[in-house]
C-alpha positions in Angstrom: 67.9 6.3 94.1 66.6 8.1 96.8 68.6 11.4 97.8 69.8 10.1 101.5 71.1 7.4 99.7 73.4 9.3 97.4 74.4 11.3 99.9 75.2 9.4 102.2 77.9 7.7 99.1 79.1 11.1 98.1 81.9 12.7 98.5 80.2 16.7 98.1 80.4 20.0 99.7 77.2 21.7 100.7 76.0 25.2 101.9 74.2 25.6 105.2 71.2 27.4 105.0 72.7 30.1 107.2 75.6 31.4 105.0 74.7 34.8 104.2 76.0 34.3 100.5 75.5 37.7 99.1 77.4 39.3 101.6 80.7 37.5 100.8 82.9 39.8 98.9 83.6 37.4 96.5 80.3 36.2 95.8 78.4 35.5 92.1 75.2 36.9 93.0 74.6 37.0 89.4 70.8 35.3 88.9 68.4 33.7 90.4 69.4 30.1 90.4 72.5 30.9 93.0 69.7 30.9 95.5 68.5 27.4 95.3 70.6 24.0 96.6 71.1 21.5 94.4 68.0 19.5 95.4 66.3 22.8 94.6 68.0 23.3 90.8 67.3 19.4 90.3 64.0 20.2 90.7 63.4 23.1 88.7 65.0 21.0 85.6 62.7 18.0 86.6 59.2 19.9 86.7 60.8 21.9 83.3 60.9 25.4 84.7 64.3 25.4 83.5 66.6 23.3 81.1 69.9 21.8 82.3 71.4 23.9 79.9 70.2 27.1 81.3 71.2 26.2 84.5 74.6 25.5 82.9 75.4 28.6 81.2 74.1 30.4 83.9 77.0 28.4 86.4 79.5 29.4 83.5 78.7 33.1 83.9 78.8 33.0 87.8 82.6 31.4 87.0 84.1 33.6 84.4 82.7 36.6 86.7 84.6 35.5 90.2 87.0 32.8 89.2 89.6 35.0 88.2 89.4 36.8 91.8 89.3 33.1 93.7 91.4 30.5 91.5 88.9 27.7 92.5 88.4 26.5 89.1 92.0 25.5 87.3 90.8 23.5 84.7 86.9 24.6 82.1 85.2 21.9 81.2 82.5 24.4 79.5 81.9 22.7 76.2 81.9 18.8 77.1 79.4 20.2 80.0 77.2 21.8 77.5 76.9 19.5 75.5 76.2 16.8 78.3 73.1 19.0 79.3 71.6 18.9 76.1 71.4 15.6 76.7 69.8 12.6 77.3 70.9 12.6 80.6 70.2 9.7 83.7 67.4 10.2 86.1 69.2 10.9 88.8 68.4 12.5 92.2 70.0 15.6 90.6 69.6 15.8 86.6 71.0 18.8 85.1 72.8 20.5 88.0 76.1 21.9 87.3 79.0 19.8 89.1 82.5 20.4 89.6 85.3 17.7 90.0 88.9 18.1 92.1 91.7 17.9 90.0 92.9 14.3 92.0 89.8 12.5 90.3 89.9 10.9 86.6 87.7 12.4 84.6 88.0 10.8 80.9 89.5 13.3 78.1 90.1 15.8 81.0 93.5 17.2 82.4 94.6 15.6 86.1 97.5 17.1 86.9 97.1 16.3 91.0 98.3 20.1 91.5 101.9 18.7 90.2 104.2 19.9 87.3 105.2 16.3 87.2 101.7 16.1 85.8 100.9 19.0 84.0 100.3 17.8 80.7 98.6 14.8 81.9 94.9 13.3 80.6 92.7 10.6 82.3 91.9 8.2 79.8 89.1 7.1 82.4 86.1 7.8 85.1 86.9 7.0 88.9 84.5 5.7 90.7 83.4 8.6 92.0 83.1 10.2 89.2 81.1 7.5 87.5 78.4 7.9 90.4 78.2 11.7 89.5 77.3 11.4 86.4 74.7 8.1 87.1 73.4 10.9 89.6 72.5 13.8 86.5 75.1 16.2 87.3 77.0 17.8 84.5 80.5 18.2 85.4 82.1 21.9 84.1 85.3 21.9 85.5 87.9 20.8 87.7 88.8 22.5 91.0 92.1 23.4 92.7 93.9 21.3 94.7 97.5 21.4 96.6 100.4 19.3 94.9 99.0 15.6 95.2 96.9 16.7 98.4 99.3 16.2 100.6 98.6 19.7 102.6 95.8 21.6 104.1 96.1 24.8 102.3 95.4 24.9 98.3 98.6 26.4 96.8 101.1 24.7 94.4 103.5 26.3 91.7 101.2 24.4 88.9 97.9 26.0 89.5 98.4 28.7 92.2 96.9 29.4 95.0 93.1 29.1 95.8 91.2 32.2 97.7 88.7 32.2 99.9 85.8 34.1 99.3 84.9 35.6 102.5 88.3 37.4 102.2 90.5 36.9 99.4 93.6 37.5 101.4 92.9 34.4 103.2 92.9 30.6 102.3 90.8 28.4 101.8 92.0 25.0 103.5 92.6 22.1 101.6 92.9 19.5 100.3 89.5 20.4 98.5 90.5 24.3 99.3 88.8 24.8 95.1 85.6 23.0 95.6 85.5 24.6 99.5 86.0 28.4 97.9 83.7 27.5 94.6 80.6 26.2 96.7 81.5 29.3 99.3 81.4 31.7 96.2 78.3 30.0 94.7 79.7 29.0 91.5 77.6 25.2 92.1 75.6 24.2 94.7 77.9 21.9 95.7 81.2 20.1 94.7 83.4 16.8 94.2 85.6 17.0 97.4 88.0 14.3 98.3 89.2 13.6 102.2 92.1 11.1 103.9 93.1 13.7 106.5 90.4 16.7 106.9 90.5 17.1 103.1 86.4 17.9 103.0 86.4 18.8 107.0 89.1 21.7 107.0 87.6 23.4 103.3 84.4 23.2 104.5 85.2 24.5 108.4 87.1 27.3 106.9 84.7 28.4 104.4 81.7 28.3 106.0 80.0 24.8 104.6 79.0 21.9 105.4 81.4 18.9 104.2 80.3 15.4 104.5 82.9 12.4 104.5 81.8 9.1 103.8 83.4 5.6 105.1 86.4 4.3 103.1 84.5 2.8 100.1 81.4 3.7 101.0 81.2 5.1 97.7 83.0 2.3 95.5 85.3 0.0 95.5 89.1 1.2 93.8 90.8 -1.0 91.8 94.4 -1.9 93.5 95.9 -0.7 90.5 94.4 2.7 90.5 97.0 5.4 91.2 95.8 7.5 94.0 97.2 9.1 96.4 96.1 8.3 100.3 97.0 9.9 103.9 96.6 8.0 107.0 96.0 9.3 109.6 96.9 6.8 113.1 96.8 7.6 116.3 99.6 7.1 117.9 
């Protein structure tokens, strides 16, 4: 799979090369891997200048130091991700590079709680489609990122997991719906992140902290089943 392919059916949040990361407040500058993209860790795991699990352990680190200021990252998927990149892993377009998935998305023996106390004990017994493509692609998912209750707003904040912080200033938010992935990407926790958009879900995270957020068509990236539970927002004009 070539990587404009993939990209083009993801739903992901991506630096610009113009965000001065070690300058945000709330930023893990913490080793040398925050530096590179994830075309750029991808590669150093491919030519084996690294292992997946360094690069893994070294995303941890860069979590446990700044997630506690930011809340992007409700739910640590540290040990399934570790043992994923021990592999065997796909070849993929980006084998070994730390991912991140928003709490709306099944992710089999994980929690989805979609930001909700109605939820909060809840466990996908399944992969989304999105999620399935992930992992196809190499990544190895740590975590799960905030999200509002059920993404129905465009700030991250519910009474389940709190409220989400942006890392430019902490006393600001971080949009939403995909306000975790938006401030975890911002903060350099991953390259990039799982993001999820019917309204400006990506766009407003991504506009507010300082990223670039790409959108793909309606199932451009697969085809949901009509019985999936999911929750949509249309938006018409009027």
């Amino acid at each position: 799979m070539q990587r404009r392919q993939f990209m083009l059916g993801t739903s992901a949040l991506a630096l610009t090369a113009t965000t001065a990361l070690s300058r945000l407040p709330a930023h893990a500058a913490t080793d040398e891997f925050v530096k590179y993209d994830g075309m750029g860790q991808a590669e150093l795991v491919r030519s084996g200048q690294v292992s997946s699990l360094e690069l893994v352990e070294a995303a941890i680190a860069r979590i446990e130091k700044i997630n506690p200021v930011l809340n992007a990252v409700v739910h640590k998927l540290y040990d399934e991700g570790r043992a994923a990149a021990k592999g065997p892993l796909p070849d993929g377009p980006f084998t070994g590079v730390p991912y991140l998935i928003k709490d709306l998305s099944e992710l089999e023996g994980a929690p989805l709680t979609y930001g909700s106390k109605l939820f909060e004990h809840n466990v996908a017994d399944t992969d989304n489609g999105s999620v399935e493509r992930a992992k196809q692609a190499g990544l190895v998912i740590i975590g799960k990122t905030n999200t509002p209750e059920f993404g129905f707003i465009s700030t991250t904040e519910s009474q389940l997991l709190g409220a989400a912080r942006n890392p430019y200033n902490t006393a600001y938010h971080t949009g939403g719906s995909s306000g975790g992935a938006g401030a975890a990407v911002a903060a350099g926790l991953v390259p990039f992140a799982h993001a999820s958009d019917g309204g400006g879900s990506i766009r407003i995270p991504a506009s507010i902290n300082g990223l670039v957020g790409l959108k793909p068509s309606r199932e451009r990236l697969y085809k949901r089943e009509p019985a999936q539970f999911d929750v949509d927002i249309s938006v018409r004009l009027a």
